[in-house]
Backbone bond lengths (Angstrom), bond angles and torsions (degrees), N, CA, C in turn:
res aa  C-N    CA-C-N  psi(-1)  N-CA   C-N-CA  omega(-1)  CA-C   N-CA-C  phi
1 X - - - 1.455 - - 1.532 108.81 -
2 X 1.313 120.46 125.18 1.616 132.24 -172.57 1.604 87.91 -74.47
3 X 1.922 99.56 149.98 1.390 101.45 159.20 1.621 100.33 -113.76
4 X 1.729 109.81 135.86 1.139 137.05 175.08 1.507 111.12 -57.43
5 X 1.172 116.36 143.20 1.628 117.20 164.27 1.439 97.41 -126.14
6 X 2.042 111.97 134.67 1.325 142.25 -163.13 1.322 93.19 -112.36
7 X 1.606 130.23 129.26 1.254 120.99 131.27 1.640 108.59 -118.14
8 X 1.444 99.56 167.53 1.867 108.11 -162.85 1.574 84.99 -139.55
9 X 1.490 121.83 146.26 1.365 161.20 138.33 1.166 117.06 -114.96
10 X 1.754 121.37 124.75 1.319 98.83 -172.40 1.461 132.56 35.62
11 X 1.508 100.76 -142.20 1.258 109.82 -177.83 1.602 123.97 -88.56
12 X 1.664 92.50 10.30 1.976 109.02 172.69 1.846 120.46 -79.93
13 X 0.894 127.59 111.03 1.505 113.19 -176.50 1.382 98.02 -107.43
14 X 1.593 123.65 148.87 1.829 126.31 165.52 1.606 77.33 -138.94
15 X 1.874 82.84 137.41 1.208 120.17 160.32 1.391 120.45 -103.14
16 X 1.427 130.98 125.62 1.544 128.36 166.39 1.010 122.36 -121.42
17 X 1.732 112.50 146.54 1.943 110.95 -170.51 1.954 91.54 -115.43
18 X 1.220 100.32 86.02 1.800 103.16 169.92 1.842 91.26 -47.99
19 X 0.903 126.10 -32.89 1.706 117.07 -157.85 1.220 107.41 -68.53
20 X 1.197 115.16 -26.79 1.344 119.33 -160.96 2.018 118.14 -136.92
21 X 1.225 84.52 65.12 1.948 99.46 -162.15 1.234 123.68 66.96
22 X 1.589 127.58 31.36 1.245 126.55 -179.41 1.422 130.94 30.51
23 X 1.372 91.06 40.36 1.733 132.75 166.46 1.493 97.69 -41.84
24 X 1.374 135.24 141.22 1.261 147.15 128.37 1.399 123.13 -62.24
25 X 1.554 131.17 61.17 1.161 150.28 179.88 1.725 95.22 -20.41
26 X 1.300 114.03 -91.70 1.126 123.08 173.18 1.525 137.91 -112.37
27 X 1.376 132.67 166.40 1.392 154.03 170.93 1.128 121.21 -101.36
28 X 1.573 149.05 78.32 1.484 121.68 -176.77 1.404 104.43 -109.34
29 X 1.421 126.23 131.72 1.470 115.72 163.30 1.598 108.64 -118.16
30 X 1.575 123.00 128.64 1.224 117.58 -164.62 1.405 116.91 59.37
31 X 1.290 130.54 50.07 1.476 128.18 178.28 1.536 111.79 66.16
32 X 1.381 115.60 -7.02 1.995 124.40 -174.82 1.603 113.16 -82.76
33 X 0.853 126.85 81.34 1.676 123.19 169.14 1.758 104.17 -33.20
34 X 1.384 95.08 137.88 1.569 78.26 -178.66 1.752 92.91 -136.45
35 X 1.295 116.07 23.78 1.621 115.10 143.34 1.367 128.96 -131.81
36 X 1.078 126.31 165.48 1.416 126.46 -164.25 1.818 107.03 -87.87
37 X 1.411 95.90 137.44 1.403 122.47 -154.54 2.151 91.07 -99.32
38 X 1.511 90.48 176.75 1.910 79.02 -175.50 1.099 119.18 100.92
39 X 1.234 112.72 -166.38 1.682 118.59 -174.76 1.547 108.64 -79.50
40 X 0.662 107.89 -47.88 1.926 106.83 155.33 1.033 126.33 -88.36
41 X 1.675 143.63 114.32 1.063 132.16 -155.03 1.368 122.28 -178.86
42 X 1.630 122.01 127.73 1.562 108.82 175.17 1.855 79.80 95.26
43 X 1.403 97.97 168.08 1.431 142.94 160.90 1.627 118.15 -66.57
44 X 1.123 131.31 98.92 1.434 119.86 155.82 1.250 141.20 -117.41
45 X 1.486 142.40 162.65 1.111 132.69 -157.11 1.386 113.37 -90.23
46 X 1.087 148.10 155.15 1.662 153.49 165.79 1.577 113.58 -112.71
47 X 1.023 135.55 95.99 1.565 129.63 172.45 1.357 98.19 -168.83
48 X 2.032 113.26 148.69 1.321 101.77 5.04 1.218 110.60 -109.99
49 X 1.553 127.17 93.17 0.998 138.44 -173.31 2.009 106.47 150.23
50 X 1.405 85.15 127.31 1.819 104.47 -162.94 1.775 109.93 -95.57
51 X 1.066 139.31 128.53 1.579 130.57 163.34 2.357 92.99 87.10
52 X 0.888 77.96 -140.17 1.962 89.22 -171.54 1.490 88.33 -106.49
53 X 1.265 88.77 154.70 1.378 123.31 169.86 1.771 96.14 -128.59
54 X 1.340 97.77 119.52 1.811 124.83 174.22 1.515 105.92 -50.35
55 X 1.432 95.12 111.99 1.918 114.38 -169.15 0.986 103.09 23.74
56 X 1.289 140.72 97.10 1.592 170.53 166.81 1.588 90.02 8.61
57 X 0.948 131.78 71.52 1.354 143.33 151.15 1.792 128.47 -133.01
58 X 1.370 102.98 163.72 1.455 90.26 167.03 1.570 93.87 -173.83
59 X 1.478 130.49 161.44 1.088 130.05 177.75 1.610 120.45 -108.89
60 X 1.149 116.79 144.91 2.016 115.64 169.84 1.283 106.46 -133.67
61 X 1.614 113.78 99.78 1.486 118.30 -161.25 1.131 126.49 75.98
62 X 0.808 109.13 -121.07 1.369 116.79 -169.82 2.058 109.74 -119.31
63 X 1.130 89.51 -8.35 1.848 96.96 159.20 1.502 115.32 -107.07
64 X 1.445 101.37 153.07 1.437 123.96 -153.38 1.459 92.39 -128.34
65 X 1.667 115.58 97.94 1.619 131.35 156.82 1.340 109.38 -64.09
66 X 1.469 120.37 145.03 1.306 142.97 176.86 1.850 111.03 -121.27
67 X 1.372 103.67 101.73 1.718 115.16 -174.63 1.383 94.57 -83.92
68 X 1.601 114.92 154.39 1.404 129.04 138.80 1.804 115.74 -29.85
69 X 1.368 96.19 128.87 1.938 98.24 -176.29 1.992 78.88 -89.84
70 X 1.365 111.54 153.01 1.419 139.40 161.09 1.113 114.09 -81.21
71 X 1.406 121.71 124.92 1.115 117.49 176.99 1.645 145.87 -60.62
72 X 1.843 94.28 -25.38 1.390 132.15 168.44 1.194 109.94 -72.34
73 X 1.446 122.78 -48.08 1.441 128.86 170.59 1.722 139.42 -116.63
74 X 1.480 94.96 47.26 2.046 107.16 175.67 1.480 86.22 -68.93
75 X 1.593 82.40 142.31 1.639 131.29 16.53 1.716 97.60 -106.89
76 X 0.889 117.16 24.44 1.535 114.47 -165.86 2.142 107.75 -121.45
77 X 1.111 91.31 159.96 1.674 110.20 -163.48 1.237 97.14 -101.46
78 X 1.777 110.43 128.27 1.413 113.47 -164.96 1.465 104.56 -124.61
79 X 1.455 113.50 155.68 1.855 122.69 165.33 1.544 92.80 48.82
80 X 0.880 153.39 22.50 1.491 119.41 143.23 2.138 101.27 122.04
81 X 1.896 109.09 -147.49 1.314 105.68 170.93 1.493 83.86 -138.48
82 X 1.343 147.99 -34.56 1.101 168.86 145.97 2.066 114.11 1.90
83 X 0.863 94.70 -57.34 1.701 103.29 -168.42 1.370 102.63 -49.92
84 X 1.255 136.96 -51.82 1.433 131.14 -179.04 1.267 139.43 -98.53
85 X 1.518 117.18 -4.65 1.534 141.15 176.25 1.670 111.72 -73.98
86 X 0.777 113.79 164.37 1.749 120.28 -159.43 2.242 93.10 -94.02
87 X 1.279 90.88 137.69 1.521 93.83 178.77 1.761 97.99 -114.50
88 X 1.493 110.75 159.10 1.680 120.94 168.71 1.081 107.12 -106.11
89 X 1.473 105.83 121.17 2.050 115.01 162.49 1.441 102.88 -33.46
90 X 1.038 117.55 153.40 1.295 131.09 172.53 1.873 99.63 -125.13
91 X 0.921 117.63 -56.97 1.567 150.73 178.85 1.200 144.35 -137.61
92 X 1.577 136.57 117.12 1.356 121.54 -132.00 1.811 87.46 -154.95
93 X 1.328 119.48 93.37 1.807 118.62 169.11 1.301 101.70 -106.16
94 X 1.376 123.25 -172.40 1.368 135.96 168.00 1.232 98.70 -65.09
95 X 1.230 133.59 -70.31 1.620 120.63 175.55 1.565 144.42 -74.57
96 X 1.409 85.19 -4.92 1.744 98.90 -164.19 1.214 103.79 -126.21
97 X 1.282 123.74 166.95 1.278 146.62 160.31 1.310 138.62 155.46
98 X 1.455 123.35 150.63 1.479 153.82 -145.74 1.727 106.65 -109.75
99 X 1.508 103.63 133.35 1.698 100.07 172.85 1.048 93.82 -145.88
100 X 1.336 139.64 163.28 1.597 146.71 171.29 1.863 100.76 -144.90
101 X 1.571 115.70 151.48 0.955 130.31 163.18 1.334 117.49 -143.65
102 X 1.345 127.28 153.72 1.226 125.97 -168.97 1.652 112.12 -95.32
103 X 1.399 123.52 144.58 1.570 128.94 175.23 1.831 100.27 -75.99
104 X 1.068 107.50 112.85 1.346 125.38 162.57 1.648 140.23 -131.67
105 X 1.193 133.09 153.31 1.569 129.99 -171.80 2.120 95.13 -22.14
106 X 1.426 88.99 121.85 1.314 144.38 57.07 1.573 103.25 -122.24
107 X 1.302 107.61 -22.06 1.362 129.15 -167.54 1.470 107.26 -37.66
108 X 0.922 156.87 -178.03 1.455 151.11 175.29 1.506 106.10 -126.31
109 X 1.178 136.79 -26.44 0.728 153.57 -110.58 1.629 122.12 -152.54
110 X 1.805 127.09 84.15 1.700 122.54 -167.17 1.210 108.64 -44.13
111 X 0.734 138.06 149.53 2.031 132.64 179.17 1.444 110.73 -171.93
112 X 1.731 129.09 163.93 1.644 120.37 -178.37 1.133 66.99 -140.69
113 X 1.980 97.65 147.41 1.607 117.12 161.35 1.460 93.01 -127.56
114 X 1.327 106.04 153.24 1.636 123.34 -174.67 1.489 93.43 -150.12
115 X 1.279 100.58 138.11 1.626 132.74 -171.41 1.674 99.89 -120.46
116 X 1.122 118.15 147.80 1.717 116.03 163.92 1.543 96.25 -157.50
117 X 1.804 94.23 142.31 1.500 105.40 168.57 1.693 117.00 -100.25
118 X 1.077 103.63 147.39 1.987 105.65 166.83 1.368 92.72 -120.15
119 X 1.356 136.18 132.04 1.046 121.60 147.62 1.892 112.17 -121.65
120 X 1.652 112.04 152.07 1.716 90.24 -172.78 1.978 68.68 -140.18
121 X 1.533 92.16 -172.67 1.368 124.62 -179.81 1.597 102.14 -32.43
122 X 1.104 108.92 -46.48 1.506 110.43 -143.57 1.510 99.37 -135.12
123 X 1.165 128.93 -11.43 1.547 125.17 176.81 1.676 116.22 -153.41
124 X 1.152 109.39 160.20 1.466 132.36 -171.99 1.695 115.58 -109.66
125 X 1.127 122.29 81.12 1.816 113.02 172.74 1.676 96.87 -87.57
126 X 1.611 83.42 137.32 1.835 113.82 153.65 1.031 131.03 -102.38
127 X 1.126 139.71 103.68 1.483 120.25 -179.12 1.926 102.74 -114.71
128 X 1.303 120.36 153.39 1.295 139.84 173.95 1.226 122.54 -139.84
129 X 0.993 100.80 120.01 1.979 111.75 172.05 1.360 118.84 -102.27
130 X 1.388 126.41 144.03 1.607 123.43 152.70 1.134 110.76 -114.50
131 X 1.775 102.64 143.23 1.758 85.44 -169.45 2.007 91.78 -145.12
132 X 1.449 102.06 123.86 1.841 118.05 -165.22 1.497 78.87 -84.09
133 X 2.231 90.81 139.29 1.788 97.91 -163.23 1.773 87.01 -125.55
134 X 1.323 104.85 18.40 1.496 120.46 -173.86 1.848 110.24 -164.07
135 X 1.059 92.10 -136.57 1.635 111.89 164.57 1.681 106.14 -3.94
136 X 1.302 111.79 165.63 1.680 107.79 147.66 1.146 107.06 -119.15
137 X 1.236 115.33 156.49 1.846 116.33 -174.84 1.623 109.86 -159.28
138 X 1.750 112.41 143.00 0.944 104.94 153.76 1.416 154.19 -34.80
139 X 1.403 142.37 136.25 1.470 109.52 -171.18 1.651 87.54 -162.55
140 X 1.495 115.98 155.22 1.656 118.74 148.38 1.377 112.76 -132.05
141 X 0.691 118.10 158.62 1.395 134.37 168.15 1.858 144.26 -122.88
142 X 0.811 152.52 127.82 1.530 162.87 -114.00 1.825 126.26 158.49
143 X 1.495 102.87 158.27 0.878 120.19 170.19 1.482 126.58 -120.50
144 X 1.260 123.40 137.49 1.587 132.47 -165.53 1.613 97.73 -108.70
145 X 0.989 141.71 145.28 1.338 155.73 173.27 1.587 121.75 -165.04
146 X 1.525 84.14 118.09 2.041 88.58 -167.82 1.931 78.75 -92.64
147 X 1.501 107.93 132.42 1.499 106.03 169.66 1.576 86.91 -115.97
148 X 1.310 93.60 159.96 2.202 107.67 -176.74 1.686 87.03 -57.66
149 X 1.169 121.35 156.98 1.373 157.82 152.20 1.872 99.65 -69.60
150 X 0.596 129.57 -45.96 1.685 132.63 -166.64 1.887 90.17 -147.63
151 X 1.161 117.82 139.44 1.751 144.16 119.85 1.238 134.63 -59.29
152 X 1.186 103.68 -0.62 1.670 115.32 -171.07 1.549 117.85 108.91
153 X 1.359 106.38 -5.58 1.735 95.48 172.95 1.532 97.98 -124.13
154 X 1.337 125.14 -117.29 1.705 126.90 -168.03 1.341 88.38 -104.25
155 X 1.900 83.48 156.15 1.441 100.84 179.17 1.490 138.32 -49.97
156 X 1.094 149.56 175.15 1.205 135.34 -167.68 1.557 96.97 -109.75
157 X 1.388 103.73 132.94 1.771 114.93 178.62 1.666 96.88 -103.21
158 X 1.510 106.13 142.10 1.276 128.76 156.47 1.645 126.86 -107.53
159 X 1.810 102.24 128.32 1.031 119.70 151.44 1.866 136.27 -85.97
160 X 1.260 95.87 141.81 1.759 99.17 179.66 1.269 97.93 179.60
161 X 1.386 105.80 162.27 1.629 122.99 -174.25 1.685 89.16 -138.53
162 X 1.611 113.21 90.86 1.633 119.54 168.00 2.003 112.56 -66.14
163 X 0.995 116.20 139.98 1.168 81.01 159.86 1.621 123.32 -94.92
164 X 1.295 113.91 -8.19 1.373 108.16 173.89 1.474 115.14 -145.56
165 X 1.396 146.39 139.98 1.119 149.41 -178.54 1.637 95.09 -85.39
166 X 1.800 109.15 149.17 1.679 107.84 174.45 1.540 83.05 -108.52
167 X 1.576 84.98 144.56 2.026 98.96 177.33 1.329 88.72 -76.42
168 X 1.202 105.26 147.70 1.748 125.07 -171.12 1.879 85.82 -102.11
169 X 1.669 100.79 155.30 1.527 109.84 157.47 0.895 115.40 -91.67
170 X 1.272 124.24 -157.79 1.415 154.93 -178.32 1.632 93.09 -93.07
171 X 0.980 116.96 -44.50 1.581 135.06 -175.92 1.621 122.30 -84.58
172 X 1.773 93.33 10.40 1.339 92.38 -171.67 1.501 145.84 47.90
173 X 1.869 105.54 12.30 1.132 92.39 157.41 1.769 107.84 -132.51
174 X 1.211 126.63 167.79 1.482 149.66 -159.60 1.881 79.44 -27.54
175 X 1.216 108.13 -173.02 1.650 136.93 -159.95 1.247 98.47 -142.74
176 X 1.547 134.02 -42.73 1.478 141.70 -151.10 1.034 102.67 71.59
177 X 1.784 143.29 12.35 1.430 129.61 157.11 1.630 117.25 -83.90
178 X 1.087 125.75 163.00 1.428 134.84 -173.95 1.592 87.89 -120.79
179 X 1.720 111.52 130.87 1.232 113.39 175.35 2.039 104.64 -150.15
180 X 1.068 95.24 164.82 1.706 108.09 -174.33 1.458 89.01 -68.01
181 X 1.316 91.16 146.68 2.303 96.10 173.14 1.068 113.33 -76.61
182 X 0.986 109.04 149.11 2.094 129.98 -165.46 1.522 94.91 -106.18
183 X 1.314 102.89 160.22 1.891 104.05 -175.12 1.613 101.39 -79.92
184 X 1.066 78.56 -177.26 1.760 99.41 -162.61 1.488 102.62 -78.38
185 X 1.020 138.92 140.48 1.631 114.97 38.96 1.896 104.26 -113.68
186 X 1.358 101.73 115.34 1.614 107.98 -175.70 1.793 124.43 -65.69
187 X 0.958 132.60 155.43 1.214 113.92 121.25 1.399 107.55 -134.54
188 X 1.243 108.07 119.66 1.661 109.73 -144.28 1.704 109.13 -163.91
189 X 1.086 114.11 140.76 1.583 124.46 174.92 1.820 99.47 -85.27
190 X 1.387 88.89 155.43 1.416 106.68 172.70 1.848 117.98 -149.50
191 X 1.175 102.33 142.38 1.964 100.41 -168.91 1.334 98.40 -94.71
192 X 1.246 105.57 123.83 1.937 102.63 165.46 1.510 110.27 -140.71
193 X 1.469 99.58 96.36 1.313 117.23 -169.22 1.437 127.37 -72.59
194 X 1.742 108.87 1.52 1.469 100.44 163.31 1.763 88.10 -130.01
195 X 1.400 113.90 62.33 1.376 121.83 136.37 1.762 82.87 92.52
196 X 1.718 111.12 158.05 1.206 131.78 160.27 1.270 128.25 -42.92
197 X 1.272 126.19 112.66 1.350 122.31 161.96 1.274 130.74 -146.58
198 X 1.353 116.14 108.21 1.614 121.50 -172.20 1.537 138.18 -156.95
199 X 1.061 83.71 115.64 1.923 99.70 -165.98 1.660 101.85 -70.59
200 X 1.100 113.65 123.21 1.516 146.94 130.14 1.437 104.09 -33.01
201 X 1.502 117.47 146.56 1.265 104.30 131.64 1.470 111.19 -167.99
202 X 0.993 135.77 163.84 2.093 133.57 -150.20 1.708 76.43 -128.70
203 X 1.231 125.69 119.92 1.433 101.53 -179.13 1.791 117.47 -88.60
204 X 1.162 123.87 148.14 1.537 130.12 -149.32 1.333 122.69 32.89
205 X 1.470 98.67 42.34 1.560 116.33 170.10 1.867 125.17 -113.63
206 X 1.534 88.23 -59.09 1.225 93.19 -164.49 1.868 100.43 175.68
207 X 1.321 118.00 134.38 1.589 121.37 177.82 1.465 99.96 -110.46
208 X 1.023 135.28 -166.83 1.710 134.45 -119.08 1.874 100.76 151.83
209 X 1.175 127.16 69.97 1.582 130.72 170.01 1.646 93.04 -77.48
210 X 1.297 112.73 136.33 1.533 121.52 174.00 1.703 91.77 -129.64
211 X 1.128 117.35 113.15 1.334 133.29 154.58 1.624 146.98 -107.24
212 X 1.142 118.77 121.77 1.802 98.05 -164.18 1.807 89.13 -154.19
213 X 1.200 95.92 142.48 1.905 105.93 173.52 1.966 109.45 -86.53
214 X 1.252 91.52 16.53 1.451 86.19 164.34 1.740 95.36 -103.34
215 X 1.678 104.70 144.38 1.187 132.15 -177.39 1.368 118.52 -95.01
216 X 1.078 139.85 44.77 1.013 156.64 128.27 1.700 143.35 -133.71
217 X 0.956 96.42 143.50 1.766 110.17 -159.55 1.915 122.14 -120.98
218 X 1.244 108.12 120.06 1.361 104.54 -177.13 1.223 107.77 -141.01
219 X 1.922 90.59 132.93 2.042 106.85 -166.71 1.514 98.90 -99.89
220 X 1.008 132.47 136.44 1.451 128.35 152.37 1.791 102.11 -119.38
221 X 1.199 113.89 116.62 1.503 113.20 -173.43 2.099 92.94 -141.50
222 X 1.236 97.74 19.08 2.031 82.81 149.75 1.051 133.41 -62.41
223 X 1.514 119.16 -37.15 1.194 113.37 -169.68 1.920 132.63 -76.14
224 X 0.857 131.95 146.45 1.775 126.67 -143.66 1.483 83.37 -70.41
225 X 0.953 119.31 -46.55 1.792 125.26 -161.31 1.488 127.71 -89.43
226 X 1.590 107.15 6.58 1.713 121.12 -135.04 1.383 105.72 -139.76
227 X 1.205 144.42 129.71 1.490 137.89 151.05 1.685 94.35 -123.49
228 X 1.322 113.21 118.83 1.282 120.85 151.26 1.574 117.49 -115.89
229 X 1.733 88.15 135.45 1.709 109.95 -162.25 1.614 103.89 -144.69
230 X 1.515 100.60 106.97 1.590 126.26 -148.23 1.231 108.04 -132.10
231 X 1.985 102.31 103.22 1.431 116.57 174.97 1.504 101.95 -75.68
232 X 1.457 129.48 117.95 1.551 128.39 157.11 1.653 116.77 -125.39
233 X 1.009 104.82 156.35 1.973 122.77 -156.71 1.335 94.56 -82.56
234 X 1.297 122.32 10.82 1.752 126.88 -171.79 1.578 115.53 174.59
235 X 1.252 111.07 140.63 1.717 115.55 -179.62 1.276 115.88 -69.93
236 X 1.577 120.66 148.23 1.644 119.93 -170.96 2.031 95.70 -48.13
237 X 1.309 93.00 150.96 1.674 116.41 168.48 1.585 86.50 76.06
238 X 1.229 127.75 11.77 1.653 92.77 173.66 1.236 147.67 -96.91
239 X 1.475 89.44 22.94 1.791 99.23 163.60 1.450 104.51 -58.99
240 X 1.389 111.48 -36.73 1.365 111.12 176.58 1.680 149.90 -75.74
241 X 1.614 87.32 -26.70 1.254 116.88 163.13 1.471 157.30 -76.82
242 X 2.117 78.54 -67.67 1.384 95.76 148.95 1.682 109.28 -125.12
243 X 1.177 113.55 78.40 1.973 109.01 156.92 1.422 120.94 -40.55
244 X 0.847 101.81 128.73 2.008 122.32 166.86 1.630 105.68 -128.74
245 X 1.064 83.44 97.78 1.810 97.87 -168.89 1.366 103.95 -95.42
246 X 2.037 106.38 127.20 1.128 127.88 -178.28 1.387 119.12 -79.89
247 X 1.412 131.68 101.82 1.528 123.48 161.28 1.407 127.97 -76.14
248 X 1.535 124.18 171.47 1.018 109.53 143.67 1.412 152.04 -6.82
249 X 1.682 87.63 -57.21 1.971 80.11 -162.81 2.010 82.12 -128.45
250 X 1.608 114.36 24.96 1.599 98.46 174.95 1.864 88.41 -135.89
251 X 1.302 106.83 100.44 1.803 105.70 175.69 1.284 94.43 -89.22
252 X 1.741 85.70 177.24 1.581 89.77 -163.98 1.739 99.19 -113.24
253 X 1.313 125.53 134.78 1.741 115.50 -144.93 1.744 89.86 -142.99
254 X 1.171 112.96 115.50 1.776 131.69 171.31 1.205 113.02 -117.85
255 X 1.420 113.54 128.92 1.680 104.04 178.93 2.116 99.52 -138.37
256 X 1.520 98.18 156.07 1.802 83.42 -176.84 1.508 96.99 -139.58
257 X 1.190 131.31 159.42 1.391 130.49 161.43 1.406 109.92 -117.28
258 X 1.429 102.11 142.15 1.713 108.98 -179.64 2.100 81.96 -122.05
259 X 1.206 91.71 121.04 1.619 115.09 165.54 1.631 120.08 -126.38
260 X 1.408 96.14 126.70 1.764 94.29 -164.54 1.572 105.13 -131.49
261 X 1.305 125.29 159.86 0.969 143.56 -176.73 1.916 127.69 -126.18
262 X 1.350 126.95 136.47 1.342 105.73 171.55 1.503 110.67 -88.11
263 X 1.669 116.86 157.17 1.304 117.72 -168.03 1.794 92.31 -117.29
């Protein structure tokens, strides 16, 4: 049995399971869960590498790594190695706190990831680092968060101004075309080149600003019960595409704020 870590602001509580990918179990503001509970559920982390990676491969130089294929998503390698492996407190207040885990097999690659929470009255910061403890290597990084579809009244509408939709394949990942956004219901990347920004909102409930200076954005909102809305430091497959290669002394560092309001 994992032990949970609680922080409280006011009337905000976050729950975290270090045991189990230093998951954000839960969200409550005012007694309101504000992610979806279940077999999908809570906040989780993606690194180092966000969405699929194109048939579980990817290259660094002139060598060609071979990832675990996902079972949900063959032939290709999904969310990272990160999401379910056990993380160490680093730092633990009523509002704050620090976890780190180490990059290991399948990973190719020595590496430290560190997660930290802020939580205050009214908002939630994430921040994530990757940091190469050898080698240099490609990497992205992100956050996944299934938030409820409904609180109990109508569904929750989203605002954002993308600037570009990625044409999806057949294969579900990007095309390399840039196209106008298609209606909903996505599961789909989006470019927002002066950083993330997108309001939630439960209407006469409660709004939800998600902000992050990483430039890329991914909605998955199929599911009946589910809106997932996913700040990542790079578009699915882009170890392959677009690399942002971690050194030594240049980690790779994403941070997002979720700030909410009652309506």
């Amino acid at each position: 049995m994992s032990t949970l870590t609680r922080l409280t602001a006011g009337d905000a509580e976050l729950t975290i399971d270090p045991e189990h990918g230093c998951r954000i179990t839960g969200l409550s503001v005012g007694g309101t869960e504000l992610l979806l509970q279940g077999a999908h559920y809570g906040c989780f982390v993606m690194a180092p590498w966000a969405g699929r990676t194109a048939n579980a491969r990817f290259r660094n130089g002139g060598t060609v790594h071979e990832l675990p294929v996902s079972e949900h998503a063959a032939p290709h390698a999904l969310h990272g190695t990160v999401r379910d492996v056990p993380w160490k407190p680093a730092q633990v207040t009523e509002t704050t706190a620090a976890f780190t885990t180490a990059l290991a097999a399948p990973w190719p690659y020595p590496g430290l990831v560190t997660q930290t929470f802020e939580l205050t009255e009214d908002s939630l910061t994430l921040q994530l680092g990757i940091e190469a403890m050898a080698d240099s290597f490609p990497a992205q990084a992100g956050w996944h968060p299934w938030f409820r579809r409904s609180l109990g009244g109508r569904d929750v509408e989203l605002d954002f101004a993308p600037g570009w939709q990625e044409e999806r394949g057949d294969d579900h990942l990007p095309t390399g075309r840039r196209v106008e956004p298609t209606p909903r219901p996505w599961d789909d990347c989006f470019g927002m080149p002066g950083g993330v920004d997108i309001t939630l909102t439960w209407p006469e409930q409660l709004e939800l600003r998600l902000t992050s200076r990483a430039e890329w954005l991914v909605i998955y909102d199929e599911p009946a019960d589910a809106v997932c809305v996913e700040p990542q430091s790079g578009p699915p497959n882009g170890l392959n595409t677009l690399p942002r290669l971690v050194t030594p002394i240049d980690p790779l560092e994403v941070a997002t704020t979720w700030r909410w309001r009652r309506l």
